[in-house]
C-alpha positions as a Markdown table, in Angstrom:
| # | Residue | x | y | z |
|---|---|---|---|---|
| 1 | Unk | 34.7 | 13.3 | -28.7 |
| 2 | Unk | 32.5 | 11.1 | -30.9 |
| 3 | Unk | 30.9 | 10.7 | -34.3 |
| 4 | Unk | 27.4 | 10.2 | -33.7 |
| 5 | Unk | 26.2 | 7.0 | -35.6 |
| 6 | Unk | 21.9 | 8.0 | -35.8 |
| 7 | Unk | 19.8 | 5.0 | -34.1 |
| 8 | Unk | 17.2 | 3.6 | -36.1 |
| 9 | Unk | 14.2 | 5.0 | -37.2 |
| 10 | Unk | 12.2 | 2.8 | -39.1 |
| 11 | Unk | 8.6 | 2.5 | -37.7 |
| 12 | Unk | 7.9 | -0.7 | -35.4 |
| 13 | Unk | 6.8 | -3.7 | -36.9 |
| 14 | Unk | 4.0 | -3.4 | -34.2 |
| 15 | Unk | 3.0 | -0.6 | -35.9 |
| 16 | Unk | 3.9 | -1.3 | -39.5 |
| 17 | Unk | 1.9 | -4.0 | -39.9 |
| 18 | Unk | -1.1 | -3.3 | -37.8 |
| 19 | Unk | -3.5 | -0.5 | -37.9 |
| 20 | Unk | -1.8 | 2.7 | -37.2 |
| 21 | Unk | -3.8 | 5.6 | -36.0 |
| 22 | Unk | -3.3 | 8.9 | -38.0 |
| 23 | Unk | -2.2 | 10.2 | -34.6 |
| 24 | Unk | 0.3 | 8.2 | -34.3 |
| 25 | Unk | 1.9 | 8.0 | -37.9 |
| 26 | Unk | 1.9 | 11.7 | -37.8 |
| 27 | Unk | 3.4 | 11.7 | -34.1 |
| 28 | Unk | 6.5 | 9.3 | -35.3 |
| 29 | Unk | 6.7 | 11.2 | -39.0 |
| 30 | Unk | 7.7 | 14.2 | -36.8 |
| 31 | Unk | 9.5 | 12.8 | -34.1 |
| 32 | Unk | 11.9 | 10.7 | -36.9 |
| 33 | Unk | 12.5 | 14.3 | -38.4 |
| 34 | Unk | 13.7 | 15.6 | -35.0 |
| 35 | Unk | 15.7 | 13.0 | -34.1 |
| 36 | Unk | 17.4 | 13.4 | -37.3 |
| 37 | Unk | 18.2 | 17.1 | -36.3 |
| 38 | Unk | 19.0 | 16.2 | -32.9 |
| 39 | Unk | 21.6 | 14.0 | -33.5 |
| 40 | Unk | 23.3 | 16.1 | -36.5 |
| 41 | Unk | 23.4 | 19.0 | -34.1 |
| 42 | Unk | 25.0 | 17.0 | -31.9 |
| 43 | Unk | 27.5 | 16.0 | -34.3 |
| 44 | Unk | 28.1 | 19.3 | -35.3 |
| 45 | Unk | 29.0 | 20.6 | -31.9 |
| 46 | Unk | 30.8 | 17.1 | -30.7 |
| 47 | Unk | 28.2 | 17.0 | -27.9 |
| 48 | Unk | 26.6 | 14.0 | -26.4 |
| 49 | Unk | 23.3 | 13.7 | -24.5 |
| 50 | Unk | 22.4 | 11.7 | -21.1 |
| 51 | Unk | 21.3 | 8.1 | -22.8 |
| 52 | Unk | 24.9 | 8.6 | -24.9 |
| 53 | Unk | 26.6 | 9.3 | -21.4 |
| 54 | Unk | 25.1 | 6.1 | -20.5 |
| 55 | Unk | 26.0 | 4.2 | -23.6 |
| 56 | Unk | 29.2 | 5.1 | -24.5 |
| 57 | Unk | 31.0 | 4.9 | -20.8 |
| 58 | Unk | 29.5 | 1.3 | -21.1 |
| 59 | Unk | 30.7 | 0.9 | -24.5 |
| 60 | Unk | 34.3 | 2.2 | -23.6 |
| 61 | Unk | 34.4 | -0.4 | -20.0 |
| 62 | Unk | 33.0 | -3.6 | -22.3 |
| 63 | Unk | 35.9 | -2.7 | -24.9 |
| 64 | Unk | 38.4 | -2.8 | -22.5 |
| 65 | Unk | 39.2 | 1.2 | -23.4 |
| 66 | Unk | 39.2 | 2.2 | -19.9 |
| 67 | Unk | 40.1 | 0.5 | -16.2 |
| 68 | Unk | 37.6 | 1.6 | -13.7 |
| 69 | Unk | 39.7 | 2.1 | -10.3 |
| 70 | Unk | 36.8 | 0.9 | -8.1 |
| 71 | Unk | 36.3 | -2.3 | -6.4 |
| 72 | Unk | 33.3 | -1.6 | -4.8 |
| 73 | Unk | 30.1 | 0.3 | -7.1 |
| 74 | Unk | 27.0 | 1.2 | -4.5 |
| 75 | Unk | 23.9 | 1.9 | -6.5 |
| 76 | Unk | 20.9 | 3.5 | -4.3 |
| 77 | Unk | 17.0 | 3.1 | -5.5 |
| 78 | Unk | 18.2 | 0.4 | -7.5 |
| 79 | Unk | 14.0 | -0.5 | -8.7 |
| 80 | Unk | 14.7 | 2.6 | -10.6 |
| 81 | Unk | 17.1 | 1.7 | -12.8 |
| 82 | Unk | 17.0 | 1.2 | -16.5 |
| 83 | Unk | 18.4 | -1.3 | -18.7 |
| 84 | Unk | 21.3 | 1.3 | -20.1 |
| 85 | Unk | 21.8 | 2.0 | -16.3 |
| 86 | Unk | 21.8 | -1.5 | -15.3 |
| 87 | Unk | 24.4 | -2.1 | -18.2 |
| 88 | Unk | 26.9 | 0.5 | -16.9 |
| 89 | Unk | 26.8 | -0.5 | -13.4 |
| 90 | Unk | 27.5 | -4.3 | -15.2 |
| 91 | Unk | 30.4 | -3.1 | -17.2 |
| 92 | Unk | 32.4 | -1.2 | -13.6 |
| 93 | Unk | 32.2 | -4.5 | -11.7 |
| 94 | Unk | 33.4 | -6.9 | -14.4 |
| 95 | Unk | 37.0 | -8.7 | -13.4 |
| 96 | Unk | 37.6 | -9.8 | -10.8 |
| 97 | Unk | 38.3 | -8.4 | -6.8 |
| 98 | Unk | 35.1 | -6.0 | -7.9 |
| 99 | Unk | 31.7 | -5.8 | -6.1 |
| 100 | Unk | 28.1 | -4.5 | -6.4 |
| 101 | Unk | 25.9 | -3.1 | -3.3 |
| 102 | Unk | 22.6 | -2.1 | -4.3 |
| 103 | Unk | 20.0 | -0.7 | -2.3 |
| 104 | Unk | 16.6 | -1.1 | -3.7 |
| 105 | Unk | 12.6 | -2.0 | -3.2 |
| 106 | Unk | 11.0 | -3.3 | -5.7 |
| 107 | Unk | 7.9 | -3.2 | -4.1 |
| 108 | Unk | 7.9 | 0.8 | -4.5 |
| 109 | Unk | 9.1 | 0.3 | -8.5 |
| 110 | Unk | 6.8 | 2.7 | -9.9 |
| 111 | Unk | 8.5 | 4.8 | -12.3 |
| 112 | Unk | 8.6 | 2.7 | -15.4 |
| 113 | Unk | 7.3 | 5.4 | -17.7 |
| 114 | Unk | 10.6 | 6.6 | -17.0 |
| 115 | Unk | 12.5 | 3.9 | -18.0 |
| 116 | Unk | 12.9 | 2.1 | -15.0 |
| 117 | Unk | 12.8 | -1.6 | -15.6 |
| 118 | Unk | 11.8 | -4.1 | -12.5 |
| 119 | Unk | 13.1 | -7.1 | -13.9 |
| 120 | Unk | 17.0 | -5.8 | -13.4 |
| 121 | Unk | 16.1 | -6.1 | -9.5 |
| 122 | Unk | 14.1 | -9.0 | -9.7 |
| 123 | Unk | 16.5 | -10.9 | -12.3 |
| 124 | Unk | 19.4 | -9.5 | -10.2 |
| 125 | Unk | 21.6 | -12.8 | -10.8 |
| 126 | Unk | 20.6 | -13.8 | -14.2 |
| 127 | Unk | 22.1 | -10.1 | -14.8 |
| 128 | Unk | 24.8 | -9.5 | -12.4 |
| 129 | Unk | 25.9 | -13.6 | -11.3 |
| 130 | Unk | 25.6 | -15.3 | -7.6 |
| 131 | Unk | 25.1 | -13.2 | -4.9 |
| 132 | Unk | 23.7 | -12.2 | -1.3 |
| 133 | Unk | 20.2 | -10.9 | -0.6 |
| 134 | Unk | 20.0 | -9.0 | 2.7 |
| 135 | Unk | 16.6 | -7.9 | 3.4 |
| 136 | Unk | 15.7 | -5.0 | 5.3 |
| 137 | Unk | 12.3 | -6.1 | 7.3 |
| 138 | Unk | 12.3 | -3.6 | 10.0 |
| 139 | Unk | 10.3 | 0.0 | 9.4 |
| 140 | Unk | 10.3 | 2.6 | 12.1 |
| 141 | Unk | 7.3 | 4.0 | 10.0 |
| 142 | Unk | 4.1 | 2.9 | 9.9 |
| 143 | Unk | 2.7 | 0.5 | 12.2 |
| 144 | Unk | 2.3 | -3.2 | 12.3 |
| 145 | Unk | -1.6 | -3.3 | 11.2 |
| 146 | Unk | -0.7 | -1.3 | 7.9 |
| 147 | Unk | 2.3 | -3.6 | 7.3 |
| 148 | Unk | 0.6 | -6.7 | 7.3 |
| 149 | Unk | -2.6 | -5.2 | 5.0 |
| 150 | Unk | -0.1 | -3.7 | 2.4 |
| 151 | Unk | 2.7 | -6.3 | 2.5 |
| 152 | Unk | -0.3 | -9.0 | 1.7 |
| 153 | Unk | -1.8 | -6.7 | -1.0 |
| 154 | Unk | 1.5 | -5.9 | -2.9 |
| 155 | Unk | 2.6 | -9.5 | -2.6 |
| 156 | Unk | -0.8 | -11.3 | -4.3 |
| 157 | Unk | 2.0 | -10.6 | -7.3 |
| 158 | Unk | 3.8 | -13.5 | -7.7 |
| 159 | Unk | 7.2 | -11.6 | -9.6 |
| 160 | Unk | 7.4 | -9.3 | -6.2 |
| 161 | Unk | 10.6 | -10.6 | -4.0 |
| 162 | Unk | 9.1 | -12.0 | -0.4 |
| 163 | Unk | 9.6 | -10.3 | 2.7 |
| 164 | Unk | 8.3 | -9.8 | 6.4 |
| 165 | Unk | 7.9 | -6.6 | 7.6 |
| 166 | Unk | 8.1 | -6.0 | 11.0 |
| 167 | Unk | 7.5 | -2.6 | 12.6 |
| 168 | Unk | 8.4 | -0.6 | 15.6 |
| 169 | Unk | 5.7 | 1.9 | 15.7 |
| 170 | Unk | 3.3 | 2.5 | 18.1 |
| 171 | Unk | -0.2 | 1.4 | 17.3 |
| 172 | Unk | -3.2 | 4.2 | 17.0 |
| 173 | Unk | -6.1 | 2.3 | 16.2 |
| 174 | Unk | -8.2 | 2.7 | 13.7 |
| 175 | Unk | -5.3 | 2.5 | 11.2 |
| 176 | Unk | -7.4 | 2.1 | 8.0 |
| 177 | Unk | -10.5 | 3.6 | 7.4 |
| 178 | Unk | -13.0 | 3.6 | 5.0 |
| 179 | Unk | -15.4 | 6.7 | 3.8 |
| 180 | Unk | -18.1 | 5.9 | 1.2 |
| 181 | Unk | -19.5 | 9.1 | 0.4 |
| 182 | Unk | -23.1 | 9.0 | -2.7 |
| 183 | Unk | -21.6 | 11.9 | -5.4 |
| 184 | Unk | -18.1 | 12.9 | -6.0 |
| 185 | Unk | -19.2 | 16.4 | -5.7 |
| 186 | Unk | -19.4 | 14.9 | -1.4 |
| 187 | Unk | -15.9 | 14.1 | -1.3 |
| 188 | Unk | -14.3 | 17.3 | -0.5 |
| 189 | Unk | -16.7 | 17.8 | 2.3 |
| 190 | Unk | -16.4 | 14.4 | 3.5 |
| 191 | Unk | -12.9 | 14.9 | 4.0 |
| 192 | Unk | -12.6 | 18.4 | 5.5 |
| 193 | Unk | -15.7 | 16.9 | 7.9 |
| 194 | Unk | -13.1 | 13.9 | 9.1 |
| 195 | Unk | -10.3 | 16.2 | 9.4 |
| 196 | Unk | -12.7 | 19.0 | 11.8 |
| 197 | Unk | -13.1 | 15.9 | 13.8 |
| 198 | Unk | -9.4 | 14.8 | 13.8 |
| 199 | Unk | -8.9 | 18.5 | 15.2 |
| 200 | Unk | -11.6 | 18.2 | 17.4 |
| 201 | Unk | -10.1 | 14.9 | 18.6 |
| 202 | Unk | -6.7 | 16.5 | 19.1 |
| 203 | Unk | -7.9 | 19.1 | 21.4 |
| 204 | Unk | -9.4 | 17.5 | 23.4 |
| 205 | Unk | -6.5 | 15.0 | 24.5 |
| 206 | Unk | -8.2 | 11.8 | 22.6 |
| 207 | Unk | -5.4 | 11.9 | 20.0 |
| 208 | Unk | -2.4 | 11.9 | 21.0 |
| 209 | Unk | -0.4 | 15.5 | 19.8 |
| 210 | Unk | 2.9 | 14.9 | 17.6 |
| 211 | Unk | 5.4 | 16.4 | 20.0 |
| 212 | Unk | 5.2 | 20.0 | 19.9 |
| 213 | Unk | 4.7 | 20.5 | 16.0 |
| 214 | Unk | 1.2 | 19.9 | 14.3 |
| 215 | Unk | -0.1 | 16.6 | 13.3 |
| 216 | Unk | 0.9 | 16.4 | 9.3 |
| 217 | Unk | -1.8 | 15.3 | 6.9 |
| 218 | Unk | -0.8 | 13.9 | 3.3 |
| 219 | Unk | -4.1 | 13.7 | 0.9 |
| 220 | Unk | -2.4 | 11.5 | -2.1 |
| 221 | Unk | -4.3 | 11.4 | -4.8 |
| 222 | Unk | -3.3 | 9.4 | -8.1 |
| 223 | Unk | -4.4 | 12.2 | -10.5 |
| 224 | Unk | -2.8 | 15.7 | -10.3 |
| 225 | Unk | -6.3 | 17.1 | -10.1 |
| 226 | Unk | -7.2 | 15.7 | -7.0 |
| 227 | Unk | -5.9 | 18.3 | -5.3 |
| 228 | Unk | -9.6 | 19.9 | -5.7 |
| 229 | Unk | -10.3 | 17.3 | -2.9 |
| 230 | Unk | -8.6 | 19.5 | -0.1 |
| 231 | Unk | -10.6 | 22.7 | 1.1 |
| 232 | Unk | -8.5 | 25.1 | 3.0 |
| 233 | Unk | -9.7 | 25.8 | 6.6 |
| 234 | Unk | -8.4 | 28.2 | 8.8 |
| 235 | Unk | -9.8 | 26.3 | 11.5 |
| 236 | Unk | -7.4 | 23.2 | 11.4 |
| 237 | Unk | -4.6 | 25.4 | 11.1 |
| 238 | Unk | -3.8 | 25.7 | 14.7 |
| 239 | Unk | -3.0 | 21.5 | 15.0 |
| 240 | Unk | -3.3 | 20.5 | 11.5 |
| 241 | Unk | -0.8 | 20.8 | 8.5 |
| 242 | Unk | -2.8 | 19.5 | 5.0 |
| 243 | Unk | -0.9 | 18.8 | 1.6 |
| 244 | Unk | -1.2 | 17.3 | -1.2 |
| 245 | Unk | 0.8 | 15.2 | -3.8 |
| 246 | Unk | 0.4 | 12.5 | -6.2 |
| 247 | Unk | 1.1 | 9.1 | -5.4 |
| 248 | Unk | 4.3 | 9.3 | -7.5 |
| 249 | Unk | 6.0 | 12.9 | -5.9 |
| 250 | Unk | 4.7 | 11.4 | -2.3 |
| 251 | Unk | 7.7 | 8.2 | -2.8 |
| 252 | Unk | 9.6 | 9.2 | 0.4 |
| 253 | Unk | 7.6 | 11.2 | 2.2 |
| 254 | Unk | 5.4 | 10.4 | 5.1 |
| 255 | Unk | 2.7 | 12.2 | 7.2 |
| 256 | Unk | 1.0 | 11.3 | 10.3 |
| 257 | Unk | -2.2 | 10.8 | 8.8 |
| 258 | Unk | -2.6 | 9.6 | 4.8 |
| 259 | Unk | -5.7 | 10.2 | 2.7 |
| 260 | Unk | -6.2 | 8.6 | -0.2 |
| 261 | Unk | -9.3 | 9.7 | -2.4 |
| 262 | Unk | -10.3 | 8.6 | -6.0 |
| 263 | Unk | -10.8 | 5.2 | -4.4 |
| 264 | Unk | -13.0 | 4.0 | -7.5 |
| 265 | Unk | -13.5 | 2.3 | -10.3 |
| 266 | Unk | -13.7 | 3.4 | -14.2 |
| 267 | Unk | -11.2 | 5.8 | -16.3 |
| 268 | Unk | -9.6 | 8.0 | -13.2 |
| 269 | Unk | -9.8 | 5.6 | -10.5 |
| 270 | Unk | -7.3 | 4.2 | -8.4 |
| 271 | Unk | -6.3 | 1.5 | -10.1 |
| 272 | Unk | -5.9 | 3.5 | -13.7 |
| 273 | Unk | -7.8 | 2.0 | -16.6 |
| 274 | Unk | -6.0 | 4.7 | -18.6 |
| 275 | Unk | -3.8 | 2.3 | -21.3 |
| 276 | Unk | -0.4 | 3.7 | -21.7 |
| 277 | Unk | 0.0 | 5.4 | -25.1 |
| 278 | Unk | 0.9 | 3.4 | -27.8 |
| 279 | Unk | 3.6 | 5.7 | -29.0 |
| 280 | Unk | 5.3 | 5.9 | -25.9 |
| 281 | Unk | 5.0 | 2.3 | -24.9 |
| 282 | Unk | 8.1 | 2.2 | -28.0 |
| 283 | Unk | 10.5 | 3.7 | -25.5 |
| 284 | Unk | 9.1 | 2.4 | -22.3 |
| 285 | Unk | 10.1 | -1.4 | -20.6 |
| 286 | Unk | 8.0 | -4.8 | -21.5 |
| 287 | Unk | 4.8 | -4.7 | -19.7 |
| 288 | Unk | 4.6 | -7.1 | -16.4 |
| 289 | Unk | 2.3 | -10.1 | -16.9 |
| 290 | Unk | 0.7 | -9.9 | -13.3 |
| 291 | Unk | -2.4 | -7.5 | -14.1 |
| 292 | Unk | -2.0 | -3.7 | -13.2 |
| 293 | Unk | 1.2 | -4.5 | -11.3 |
| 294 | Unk | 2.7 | -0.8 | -11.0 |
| 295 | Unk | -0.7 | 0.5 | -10.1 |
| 296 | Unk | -0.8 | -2.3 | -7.2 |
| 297 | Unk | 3.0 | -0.7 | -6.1 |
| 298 | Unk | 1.6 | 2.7 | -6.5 |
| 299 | Unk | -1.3 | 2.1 | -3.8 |
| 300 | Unk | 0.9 | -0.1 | -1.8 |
| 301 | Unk | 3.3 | 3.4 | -2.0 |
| 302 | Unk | 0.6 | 5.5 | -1.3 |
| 303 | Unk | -0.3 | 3.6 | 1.9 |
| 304 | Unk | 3.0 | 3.1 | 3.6 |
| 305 | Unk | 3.3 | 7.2 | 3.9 |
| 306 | Unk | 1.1 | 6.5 | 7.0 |
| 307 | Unk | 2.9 | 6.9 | 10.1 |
| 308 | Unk | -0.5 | 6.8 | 12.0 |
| 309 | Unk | -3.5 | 6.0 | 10.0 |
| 310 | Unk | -4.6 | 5.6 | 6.1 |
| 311 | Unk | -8.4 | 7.0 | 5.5 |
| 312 | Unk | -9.1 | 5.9 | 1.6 |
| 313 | Unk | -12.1 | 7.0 | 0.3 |
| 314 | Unk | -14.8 | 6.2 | -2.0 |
| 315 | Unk | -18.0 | 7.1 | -4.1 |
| 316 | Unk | -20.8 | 4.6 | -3.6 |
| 317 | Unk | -21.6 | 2.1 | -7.0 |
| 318 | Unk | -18.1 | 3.3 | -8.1 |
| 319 | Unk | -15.9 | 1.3 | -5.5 |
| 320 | Unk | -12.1 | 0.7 | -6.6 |
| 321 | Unk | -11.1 | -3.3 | -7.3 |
| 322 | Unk | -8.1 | -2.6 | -4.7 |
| 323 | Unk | -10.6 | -1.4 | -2.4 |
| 324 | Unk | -12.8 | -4.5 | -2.5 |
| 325 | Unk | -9.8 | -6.7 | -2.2 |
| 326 | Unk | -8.8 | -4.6 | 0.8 |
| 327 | Unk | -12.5 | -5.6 | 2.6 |
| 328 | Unk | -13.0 | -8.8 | 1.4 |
| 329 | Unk | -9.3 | -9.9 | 2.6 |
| 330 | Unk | -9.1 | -7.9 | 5.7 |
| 331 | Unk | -12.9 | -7.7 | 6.8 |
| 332 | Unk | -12.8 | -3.2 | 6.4 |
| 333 | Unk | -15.9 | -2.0 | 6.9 |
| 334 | Unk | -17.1 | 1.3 | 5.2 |
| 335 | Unk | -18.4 | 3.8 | 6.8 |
| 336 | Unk | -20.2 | 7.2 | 5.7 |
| 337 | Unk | -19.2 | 10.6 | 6.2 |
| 338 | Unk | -19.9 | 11.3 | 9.8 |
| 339 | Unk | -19.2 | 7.5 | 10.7 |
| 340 | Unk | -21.8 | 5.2 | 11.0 |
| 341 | Unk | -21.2 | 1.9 | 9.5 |
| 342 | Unk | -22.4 | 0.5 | 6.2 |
| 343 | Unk | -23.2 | -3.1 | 4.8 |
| 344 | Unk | -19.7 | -3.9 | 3.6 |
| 345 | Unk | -20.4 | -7.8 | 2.7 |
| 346 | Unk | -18.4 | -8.1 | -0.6 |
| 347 | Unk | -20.3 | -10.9 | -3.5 |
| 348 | Unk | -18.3 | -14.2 | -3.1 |
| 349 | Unk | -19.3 | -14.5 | -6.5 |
| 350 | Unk | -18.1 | -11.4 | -8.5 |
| 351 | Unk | -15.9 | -9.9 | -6.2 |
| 352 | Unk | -17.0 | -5.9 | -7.8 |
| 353 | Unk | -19.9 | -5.1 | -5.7 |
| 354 | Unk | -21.4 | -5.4 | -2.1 |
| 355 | Unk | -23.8 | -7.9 | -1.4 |
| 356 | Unk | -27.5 | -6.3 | -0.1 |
| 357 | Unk | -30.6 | -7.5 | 2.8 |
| 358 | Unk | -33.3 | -9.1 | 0.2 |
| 359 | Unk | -36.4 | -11.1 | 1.5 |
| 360 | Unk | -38.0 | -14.2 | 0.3 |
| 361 | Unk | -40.6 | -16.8 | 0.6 |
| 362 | Unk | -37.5 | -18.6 | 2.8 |
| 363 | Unk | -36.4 | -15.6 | 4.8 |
| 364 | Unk | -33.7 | -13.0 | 4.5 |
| 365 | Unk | -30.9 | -13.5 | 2.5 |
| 366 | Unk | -28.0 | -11.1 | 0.6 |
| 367 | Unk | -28.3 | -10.9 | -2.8 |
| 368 | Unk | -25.6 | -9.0 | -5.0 |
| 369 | Unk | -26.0 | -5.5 | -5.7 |
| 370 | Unk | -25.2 | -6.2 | -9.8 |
| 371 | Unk | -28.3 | -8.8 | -10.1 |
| 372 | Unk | -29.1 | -9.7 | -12.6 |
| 373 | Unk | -25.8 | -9.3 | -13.7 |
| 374 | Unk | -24.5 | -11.1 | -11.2 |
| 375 | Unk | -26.7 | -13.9 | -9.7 |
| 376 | Unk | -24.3 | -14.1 | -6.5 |
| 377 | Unk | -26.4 | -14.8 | -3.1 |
| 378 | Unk | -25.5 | -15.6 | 1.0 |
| 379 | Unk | -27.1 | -16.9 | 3.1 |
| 380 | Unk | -28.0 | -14.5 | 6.3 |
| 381 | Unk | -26.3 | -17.0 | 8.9 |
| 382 | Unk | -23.6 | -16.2 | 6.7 |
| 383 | Unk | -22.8 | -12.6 | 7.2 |
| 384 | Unk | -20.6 | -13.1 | 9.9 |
| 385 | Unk | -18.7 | -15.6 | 8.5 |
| 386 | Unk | -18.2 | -13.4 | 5.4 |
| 387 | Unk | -17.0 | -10.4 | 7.2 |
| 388 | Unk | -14.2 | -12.3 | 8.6 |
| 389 | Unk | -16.0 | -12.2 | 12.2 |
């Protein structure tokens, strides 16, 4: 088999030289002393783990130890793969007469806490040499309305590779929704109250049925506790099947109807503010430069489940940043729980809250909802011009 050589396990200079939390000393004091047993267990037993599988098969192809009998290597969900990964696949199609078909999107790369590392997709020829991009632009999915809102949104990152997607689905307007609801304590109801109505709507032949099964219903939510956010009703059950998953287990899956809650700003919203942990960022990929760039493919994921509609909701004074691009760029408007409209003018100054009706010695005008944080005013001609009317 192998004589295990130990990796390194000096403390980063990130971390040597800075100050290190006690946490975190402790965590890698401990971690250093299993590693140590780990690989002389190993050893002892000639074994090998997964990263060694991935290491040495690449270190025996690069040294010319073994042939690899393939010409062609296909590699599926290709924005997964690590760097080890991305070096075995490397070392089978060295030589020539070899070739590499991968299947990826990067735009649904949202697994680097895993390892996964974009830039091997979108640095695919500085890594692999010259080759052909073929891009897939047709989705049988979701329709053309949520294509063109989440294409735009995940693409205001520069690194993302460029793409039109056209789809083939049938439009079933209103595709995206908004619900602004006052507490967070008012979502759960918010949401069983549009879903009573989506039954109601059902029934009585306004929507259209799914073909002799029941219309499926997704609530993603980015936190594992969301789940809270769906109440179990008999009464939907006749037309109605309601889940739930996270944003990452819902990659693949698709509903009929999507609903996204947690739609808000701070700690456990929707984007996270939650800053990856400074031990683990050690073993995880560079960080991207754009800002929150995996959390922009996670809602863009999250989205494109939707084979009919999207319904993302919200706590009023809490709103999500996505979800205020999403209004100003696409003139949404919110609405509350049962449906009636609300003021959904976003500040052309700050861009973070809604603009409000404010009178003056001149008239009516909109005035930010931050003041006097933010000093941010319209004109009231221009309301229609800032909801994209």
């Amino acid at each position: 088999m192998k004589s295990i050589v130990p990796r390194s396990l000096s403390m980063p200079r990130a971390l040597r030289t800075g100050h290190v939390r006690y946490r975190d000393a402790a965590f890698l004091t401990l971690f250093a002393a299993m590693r140590t047993e780990w690989e002389s267990r190993l050893a002892a037993e000639d074994l090998i783990d997964f990263e060694d599988m991935l290491n040495l098969s690449a270190e025996h192809l690069e040294a010319g130890r073994w042939q690899s009998p393939y010409e062609l290597v296909m590699v599926d969900e290709f924005q997964d793969a690590s760097r080890a990964r991305a070096r075995l696949v490397k070392a089978l199609v060295v030589g020539p007469g070899r070739h590499l078909f991968a299947v990826g999107d990067d735009w649904q790369s949202i697994n680097r806490f895993a390892g996964s590392d974009l830039s091997v997709m979108t640095q695919f020829e500085q890594q692999f040499g010259a080759s052909e991009m073929l891009r897939l632009e047709r989705t049988f999915r979701f329709p053309q309305s949520i294509a063109d809102v989440s294409s735009r949104f995940v693409l205001k990152n520069p690194a993302q590779l460029t793409k039109t997607v056209v789809s083939a689905s049938v439009e079933l307007p209103p595709t995206i929704g908004i619900v602004s609801v006052d507490k967070e304590e008012a979502v759960a109801s918010a949401i069983l109250y549009r879903l009573k109505t989506l039954r109601r709507l059902v029934l009585s032949g306004a929507v259209p049925p799914a073909d002799g099964r029941k219309l499926t219903v997704l609530v993603i939510g980015r936190y594992r506790h969301q789940s809270d956010y769906v109440v179990r009703s008999r009464e939907l059950e006749d037309c109605l099947d309601v889940r739930f998953m996270t944003v990452h287990a819902s990659k693949g899956a698709e509903a009929d109807y999507i609903v996204i809650p947690g739609m808000v700003s701070g700690r456990w919203g929707f984007p996270s503010t939650i800053p990856d942990d400074p031990v683990l960022r050690l073993a995880m990929p560079g960080a991207e430069d754009f800002p929150r760039a995996e959390e922009r493919r996670l809602f863009y994921v999250a989205m494109t489940r939707a084979r009919r509609s999207v319904l993302l909701v919200t706590i009023d004074k809490r709103e999500s940043p996505f979800l205020m691009e999403l209004i100003r760029d696409f003139g949404l408007t919110r609405t509350n729980a049962i449906g009636e409209s609300l003021e959904s003018i976003v500040c052309p100054r700050c861009g973070r809250a809604f603009m409000m009706r404010r009178n003056s010695k001149r008239g009516p005008f909109y005035g930010c909802r931050r003041y006097p944080r933010c000093k941010g005013v319209l004109a009231a001609a221009d309301e229609r011009a800032m909801q994209g009317l």
